[in-house]
C-alpha positions as MATLAB code, in Angstrom:
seq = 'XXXXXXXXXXXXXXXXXXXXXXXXXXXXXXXXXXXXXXXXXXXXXXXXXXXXXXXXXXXXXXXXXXXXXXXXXXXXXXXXXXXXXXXXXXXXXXXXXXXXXXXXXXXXXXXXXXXXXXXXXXXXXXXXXXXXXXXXXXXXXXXXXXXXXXXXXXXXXXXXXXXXXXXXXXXXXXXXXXXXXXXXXXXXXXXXXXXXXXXXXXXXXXXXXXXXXXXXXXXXXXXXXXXXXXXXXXXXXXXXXXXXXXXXXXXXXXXXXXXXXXXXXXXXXXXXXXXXXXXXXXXXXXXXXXXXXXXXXXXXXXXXXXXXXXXXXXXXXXXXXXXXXXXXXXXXXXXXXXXXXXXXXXXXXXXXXXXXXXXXXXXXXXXXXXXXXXXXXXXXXXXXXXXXXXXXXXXXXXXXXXXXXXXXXXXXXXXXXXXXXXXXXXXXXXXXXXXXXXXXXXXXXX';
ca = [
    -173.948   94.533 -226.788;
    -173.134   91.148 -227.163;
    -174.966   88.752 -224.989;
    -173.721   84.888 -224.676;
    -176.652   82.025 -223.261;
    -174.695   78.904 -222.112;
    -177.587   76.298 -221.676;
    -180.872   76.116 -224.192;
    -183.219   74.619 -221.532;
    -185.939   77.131 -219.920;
    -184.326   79.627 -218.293;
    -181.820   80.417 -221.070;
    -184.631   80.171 -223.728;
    -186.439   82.641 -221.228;
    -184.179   85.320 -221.139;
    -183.114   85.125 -224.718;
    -186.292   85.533 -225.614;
    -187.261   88.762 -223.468;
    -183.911   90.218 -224.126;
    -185.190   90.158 -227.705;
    -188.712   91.957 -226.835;
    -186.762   95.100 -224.753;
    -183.902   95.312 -227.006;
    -181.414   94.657 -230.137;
    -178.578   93.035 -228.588;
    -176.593   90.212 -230.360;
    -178.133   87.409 -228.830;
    -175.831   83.882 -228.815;
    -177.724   80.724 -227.404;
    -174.747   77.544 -226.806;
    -175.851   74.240 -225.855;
    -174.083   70.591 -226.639;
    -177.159   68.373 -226.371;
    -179.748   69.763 -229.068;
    -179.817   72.239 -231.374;
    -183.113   73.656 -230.558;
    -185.042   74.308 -227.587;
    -187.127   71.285 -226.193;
    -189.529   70.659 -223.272;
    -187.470   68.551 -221.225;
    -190.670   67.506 -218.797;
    -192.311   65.924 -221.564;
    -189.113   63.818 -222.394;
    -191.654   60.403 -220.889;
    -194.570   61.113 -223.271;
    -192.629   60.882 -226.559;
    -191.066   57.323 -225.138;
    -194.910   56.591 -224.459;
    -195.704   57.024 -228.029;
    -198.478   59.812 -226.785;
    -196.168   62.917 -228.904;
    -193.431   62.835 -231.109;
    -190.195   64.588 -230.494;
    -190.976   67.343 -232.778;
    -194.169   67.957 -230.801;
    -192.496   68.843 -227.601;
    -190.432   71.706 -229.427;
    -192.207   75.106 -228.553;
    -191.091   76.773 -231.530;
    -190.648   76.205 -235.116;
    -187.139   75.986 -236.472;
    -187.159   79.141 -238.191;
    -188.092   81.213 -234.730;
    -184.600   82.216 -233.701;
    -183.698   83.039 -237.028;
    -186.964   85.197 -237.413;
    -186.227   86.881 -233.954;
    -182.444   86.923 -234.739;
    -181.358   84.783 -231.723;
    -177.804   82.963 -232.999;
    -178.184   79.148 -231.779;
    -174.502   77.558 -231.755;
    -174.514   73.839 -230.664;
    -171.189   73.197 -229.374;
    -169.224   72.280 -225.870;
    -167.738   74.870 -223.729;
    -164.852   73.153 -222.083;
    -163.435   76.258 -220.477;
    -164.200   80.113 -219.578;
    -162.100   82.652 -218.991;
    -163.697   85.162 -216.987;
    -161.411   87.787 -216.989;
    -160.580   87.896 -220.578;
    -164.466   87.423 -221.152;
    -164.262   84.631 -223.382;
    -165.110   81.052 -223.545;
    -163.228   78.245 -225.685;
    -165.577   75.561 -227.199;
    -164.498   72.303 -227.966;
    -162.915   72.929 -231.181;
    -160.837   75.724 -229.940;
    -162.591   78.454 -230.867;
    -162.700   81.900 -228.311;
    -165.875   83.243 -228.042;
    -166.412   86.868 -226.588;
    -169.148   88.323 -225.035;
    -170.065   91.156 -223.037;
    -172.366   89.722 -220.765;
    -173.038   85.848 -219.789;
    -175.772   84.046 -218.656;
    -174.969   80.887 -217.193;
    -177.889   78.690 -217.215;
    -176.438   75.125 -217.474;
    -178.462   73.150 -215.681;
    -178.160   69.718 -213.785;
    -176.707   66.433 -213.560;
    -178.018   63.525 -212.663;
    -176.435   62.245 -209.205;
    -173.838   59.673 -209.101;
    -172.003   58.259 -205.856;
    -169.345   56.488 -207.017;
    -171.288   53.076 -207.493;
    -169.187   50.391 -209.186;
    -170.393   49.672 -212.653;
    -172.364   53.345 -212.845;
    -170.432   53.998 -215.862;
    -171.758   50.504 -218.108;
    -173.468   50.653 -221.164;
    -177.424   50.502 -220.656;
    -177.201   52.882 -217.527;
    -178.393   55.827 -217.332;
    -180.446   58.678 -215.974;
    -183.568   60.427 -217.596;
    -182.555   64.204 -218.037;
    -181.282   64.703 -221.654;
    -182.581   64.087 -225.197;
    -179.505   61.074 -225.273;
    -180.983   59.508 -222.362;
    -184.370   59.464 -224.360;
    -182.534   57.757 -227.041;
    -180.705   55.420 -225.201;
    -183.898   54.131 -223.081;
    -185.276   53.828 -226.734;
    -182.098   51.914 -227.717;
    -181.974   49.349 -224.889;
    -185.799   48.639 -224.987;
    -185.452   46.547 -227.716;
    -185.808   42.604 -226.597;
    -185.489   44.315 -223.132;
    -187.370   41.921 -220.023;
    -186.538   43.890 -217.173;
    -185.025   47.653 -215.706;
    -183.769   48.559 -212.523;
    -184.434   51.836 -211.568;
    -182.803   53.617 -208.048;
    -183.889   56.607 -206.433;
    -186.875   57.780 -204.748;
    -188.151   60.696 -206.379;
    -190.441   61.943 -209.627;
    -188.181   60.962 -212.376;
    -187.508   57.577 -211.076;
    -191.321   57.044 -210.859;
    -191.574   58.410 -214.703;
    -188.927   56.695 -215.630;
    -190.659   53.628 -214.345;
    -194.003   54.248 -216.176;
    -192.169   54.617 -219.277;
    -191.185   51.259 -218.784;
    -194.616   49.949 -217.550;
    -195.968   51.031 -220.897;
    -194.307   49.136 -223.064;
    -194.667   46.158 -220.750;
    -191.282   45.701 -219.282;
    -191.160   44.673 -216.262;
    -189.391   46.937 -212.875;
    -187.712   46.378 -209.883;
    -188.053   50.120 -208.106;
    -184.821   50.381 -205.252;
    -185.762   53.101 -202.745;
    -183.890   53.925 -199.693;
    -186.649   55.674 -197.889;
    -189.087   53.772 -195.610;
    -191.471   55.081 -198.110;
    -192.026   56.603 -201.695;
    -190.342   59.948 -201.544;
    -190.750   60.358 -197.786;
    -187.752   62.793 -198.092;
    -190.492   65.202 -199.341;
    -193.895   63.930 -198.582;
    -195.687   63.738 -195.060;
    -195.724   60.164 -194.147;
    -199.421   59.396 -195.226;
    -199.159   60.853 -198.688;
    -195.612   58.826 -199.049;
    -197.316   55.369 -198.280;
    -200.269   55.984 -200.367;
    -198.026   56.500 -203.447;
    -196.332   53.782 -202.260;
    -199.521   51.497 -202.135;
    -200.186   53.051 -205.462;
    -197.104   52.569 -207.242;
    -197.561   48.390 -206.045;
    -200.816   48.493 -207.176;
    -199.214   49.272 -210.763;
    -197.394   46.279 -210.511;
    -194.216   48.005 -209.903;
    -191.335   45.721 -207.834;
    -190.564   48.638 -205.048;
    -188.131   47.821 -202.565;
    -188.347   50.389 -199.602;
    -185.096   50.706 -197.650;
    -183.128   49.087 -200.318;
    -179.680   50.921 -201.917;
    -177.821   50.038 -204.835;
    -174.498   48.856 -203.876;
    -173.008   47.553 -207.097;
    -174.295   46.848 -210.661;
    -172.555   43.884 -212.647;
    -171.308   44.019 -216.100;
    -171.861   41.232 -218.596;
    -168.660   40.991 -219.184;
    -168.870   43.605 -222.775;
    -168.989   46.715 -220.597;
    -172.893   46.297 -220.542;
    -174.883   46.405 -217.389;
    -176.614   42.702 -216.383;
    -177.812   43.009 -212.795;
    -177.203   44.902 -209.659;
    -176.684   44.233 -206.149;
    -178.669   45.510 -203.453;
    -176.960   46.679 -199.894;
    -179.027   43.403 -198.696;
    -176.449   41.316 -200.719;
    -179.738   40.382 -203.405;
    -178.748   40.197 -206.732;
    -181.367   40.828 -209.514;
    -181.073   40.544 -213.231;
    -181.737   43.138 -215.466;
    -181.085   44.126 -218.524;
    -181.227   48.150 -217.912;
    -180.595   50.148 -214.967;
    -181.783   53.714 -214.387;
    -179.882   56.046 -212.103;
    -182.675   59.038 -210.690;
    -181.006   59.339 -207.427;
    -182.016   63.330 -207.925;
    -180.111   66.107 -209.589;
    -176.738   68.377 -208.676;
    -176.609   71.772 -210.269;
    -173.846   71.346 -213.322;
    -171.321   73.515 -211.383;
    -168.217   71.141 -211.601;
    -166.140   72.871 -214.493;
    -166.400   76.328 -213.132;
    -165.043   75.719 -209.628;
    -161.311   77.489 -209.110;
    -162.079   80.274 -211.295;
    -163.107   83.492 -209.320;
    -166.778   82.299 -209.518;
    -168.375   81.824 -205.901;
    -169.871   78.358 -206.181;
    -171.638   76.845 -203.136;
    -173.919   74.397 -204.129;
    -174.727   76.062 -207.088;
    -173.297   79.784 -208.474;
    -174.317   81.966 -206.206;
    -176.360   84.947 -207.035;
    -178.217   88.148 -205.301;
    -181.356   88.914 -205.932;
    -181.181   90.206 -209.416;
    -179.217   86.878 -210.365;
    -175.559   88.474 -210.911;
    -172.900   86.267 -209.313;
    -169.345   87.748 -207.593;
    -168.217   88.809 -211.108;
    -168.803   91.792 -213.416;
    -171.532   91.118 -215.962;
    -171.990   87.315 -215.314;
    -175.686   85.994 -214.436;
    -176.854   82.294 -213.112;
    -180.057   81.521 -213.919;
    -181.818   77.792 -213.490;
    -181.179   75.226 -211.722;
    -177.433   75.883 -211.473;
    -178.328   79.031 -209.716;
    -178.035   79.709 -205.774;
    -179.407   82.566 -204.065;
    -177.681   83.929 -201.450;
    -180.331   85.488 -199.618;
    -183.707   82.653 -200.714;
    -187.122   84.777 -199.670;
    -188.900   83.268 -196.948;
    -190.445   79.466 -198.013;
    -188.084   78.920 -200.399;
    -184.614   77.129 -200.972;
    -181.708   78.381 -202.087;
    -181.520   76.207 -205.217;
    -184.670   74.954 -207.048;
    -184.449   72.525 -209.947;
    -188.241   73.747 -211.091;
    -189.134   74.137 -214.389;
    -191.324   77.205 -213.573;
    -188.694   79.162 -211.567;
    -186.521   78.931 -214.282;
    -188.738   80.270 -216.693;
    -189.296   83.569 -213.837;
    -185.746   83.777 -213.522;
    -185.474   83.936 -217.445;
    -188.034   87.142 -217.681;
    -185.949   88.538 -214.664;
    -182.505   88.303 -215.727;
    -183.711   90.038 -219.224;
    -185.121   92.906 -217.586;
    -181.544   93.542 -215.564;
    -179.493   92.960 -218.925;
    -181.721   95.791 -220.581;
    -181.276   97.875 -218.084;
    -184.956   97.525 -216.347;
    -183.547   96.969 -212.835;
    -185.927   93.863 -211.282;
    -185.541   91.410 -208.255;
    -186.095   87.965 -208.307;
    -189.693   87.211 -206.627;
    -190.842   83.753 -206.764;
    -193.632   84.305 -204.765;
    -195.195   81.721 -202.131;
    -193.759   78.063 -203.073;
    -195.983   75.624 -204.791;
    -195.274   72.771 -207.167;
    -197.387   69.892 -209.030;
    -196.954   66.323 -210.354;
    -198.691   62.901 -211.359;
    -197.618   59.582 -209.282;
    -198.962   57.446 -212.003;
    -202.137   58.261 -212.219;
    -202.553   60.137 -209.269;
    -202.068   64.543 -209.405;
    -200.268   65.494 -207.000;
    -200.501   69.934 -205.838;
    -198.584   71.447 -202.961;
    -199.127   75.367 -201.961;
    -197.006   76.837 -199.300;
    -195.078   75.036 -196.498;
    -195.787   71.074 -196.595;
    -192.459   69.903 -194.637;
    -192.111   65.749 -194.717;
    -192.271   65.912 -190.719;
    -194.680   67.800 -189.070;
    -192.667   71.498 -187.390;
    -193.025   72.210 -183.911;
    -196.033   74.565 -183.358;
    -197.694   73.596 -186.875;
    -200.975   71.055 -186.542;
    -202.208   69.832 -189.562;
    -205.909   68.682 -190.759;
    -205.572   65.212 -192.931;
    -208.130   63.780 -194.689;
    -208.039   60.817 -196.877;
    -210.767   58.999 -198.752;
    -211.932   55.510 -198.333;
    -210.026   54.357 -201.629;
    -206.762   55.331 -200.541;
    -205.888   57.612 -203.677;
    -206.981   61.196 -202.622;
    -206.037   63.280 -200.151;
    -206.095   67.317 -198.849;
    -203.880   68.346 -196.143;
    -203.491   71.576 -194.335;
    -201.233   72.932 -192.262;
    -201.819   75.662 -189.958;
    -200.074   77.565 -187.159;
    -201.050   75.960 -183.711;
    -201.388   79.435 -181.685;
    -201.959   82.345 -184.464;
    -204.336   79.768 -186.596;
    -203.025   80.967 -189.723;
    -202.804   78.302 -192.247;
    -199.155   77.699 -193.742;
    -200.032   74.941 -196.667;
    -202.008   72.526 -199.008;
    -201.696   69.516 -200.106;
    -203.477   67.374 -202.356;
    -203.635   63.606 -203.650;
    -206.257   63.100 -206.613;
    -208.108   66.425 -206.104;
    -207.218   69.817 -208.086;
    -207.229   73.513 -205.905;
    -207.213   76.314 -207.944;
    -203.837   78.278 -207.364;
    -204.873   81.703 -206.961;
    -207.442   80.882 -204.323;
    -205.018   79.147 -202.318;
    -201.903   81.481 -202.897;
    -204.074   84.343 -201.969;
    -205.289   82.295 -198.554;
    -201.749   81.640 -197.776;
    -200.549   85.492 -199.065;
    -203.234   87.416 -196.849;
    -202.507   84.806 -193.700;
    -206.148   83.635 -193.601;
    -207.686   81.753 -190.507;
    -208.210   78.166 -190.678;
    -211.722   78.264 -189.853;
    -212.155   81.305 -192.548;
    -210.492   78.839 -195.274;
    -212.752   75.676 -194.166;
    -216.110   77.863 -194.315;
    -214.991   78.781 -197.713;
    -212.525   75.640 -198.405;
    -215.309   75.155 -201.874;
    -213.729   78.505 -203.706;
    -210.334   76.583 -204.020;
    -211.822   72.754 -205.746;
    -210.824   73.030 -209.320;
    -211.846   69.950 -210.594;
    -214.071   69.390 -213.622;
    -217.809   69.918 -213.182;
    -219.593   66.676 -211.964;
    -216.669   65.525 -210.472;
    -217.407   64.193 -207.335;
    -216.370   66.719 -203.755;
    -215.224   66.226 -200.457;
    -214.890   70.080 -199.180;
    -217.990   69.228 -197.016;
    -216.110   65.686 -195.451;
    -212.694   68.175 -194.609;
    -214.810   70.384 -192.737;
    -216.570   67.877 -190.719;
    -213.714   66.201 -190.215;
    -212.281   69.476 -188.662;
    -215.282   69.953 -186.617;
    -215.126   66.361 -185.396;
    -211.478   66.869 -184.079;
    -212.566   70.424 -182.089;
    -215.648   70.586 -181.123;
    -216.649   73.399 -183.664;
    -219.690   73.068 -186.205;
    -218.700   75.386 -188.826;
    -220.953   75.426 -192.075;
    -219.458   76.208 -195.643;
    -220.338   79.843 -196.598;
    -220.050   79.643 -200.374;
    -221.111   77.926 -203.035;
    -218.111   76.309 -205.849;
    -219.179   78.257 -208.881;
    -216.978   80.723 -211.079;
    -219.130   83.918 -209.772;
    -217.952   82.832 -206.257;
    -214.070   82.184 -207.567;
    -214.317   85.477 -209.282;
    -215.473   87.810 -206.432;
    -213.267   85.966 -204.208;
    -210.124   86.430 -206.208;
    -211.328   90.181 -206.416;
    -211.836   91.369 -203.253;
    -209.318   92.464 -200.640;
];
């Protein structure tokens, strides 16, 4: 059988690579961008100077030819489903017998005037890497729009090589599309404290060429014009669905897919972030641009190529990040605005930069989610809370099983608890002790 990969990030690299373990199939990896497989997430650190680009490249060159996985690195400009063949760039037909489609995202645009110059762009391919590198020569100052993770990292890249950064966000807060409101000003706070130029409800509205075709300054929707000499675009992420629209594929947001990834057509998968399901499990969303969903989506789509007929289970929703210098962990349902019938337990520390929230069910008790600012919870002790619908009250007497941070490290398990007791009435005591024995039994028991 001969099986075609369009898309080398994660989830194609996945299911190559477990196709491989179950079976002998030609396997054919395309991609345009790089030849070989790179970890996209760590895209910041070579720019930093902490890795070089080699070092974020799981596997040695000679891998795929060792496992006999056929890399091609060429554009696909068309596919024709029906004949079960797609034309590359170059015009040549390539056939295959089944297709995985895992090509990714794009970096948002809306149709900004200028968004097209030379020295913008987004931070999502190995070019974008290079051109930050390019433009950083001589470079004073970058303007960076969009809210979200990869504007902040785009904006610590920056930091570290002392350039200075204007930071547009639309929200009235850091992220607050995501984040309750006290985590979102906190980061906020934080990402000042940096020395970081963030403007809170402040949109692009035009960025001004030099009059070369290269980007000089933008204007804000508050008619403020500021120089710049770079401007990054991380308004968020679109799956890449554009050039297969009007071809028999169902495409909502993304390619749709049931639960063992095949879309509307025979022998065609969507795995990634270009995937949609049709029919999400509970907690989660349709289409999530998460490195670690790909990668389960990879295994899964494998096992229903070889014939090993599996559904796609991503299990209870949790995610993780670093604001700067502060970690950031959410387990279960954390919605920016509190739900009817869902109270929540905040507590923040004195220094403003740590934080645990959890959400719970106002009449059954049962606790719905986690989230932390500066402190570590170890995710099988809270996905196993959150799986078995444990009590508030049972997870605060026992809230020291979950801190995962290194030993000495300072604790504030004790200061949630009081804090809960303060706000009912109750005077619950902690009922274990944070060691691995504790973790372990835990973890084991029913």
């Amino acid at each position: 059988m001969n099986i075609i990969i369009l898309g080398n990030g994660i989830s194609g690299v996945t299911a190559a690579r477990h196709i491989r373990k179950q079976s002998d199939h030609k396997i054919t990896i395309i991609s345009s961008e790089m030849p070989f497989f790179f970890s996209r997430t760590a895209l910041m650190y070579v720019y930093m100077g902490h890795m070089r680009f080699k070092d974020i490249q799981p596997y040695e060159d000679d891998f795929w030819l060792k496992n006999n996985i056929n890399l091609l690195q060429t554009h696909i400009k068309d596919i024709d489903f029906e004949q079960k063949h797609l034309l590359a760039e170059n015009g040549d037909q390539i056939s295959y017998d089944k297709l995985i489609l895992a090509v990714g995202s794009k970096p948002n645009k809306f149709g900004w005037p200028g968004q097209d110059l030379d020295a913008v762009h987004g931070l999502y391919h190995k070019q974008d890497l290079d051109a930050m590198e390019k433009h950083s020569k001589g470079l004073k100052k970058a303007v960076i729009v969009g809210g979200g993770l990869i504007g902040l990292e785009m904006a610590e890249m920056f930091l570290s090589r002392k350039i200075s950064v204007t930071f547009l966000v639309r929200e009235s807060d850091y992220w607050r599309v995501v984040l309750p409101e006290e985590e979102s000003k906190m980061i906020s706070r934080h990402i000042k404290h940096h020395g970081i130029d963030l403007r809170l409800s402040t949109e692009l509205k035009e960025i001004i060429d030099d009059g070369s075709g290269k980007a000089c300054a933008v204007i804000t929707d508050k008619g403020e014009r500021i120089d710049c000499g770079f401007v990054g675009l991380t308004a968020g992420v679109h799956p890449n669905v554009a050039f297969l629209k009007n071809k028999g594929l169902n495409i909502g947001r993304g390619i749709q897919v049931n639960e063992f990834l095949e879309t509307n057509l025979p022998d065609v998968y969507a795995i990634g972030d270009c995937a949609e399901m049709l029919a999400p499990k509970p907690g989660r969303r349709p289409v999530e641009a998460v490195w670690y969903t790909g990668r389960m989506m990879g295994e899964v789509v494998a096992h229903n190529i070889c014939g090993n007929k599996k559904s796609y289970h991503p299990g209870i929703w949790f995610n993780s990040a670093k604001f700067l210098d502060i970690e950031y962990q959410v387990y279960g349902h954390i919605p920016s605005d509190l739900p009817k019938g869902t109270e929540t337990l905040y507590w923040e520390h004195p220094d403003g930069a740590k934080s645990i929230r959890i959400n719970y069910d106002s009449n059954s008790r049962v606790v719905t989610g986690f989230n932390l600012m500066g402190i570590r919870y170890r995710h099988d002790v809270c996905n196993k809370w959150l799986s078995q619908k444990a009590n508030i009250e049972t997870v605060l007497e026992n809230l020291s099983l979950a801190n995962f941070d290194p030993e000495f490290f300072k604790t504030y398990e004790s200061d949630v608890l009081a804090l809960y007791n303060q706000q009912t009435g109750k005077s619950l005591q902690p009922k274990r002790k944070r060691s691995l024995t504790s973790v372990l039994s835990f973890l084991k028991s029913k």
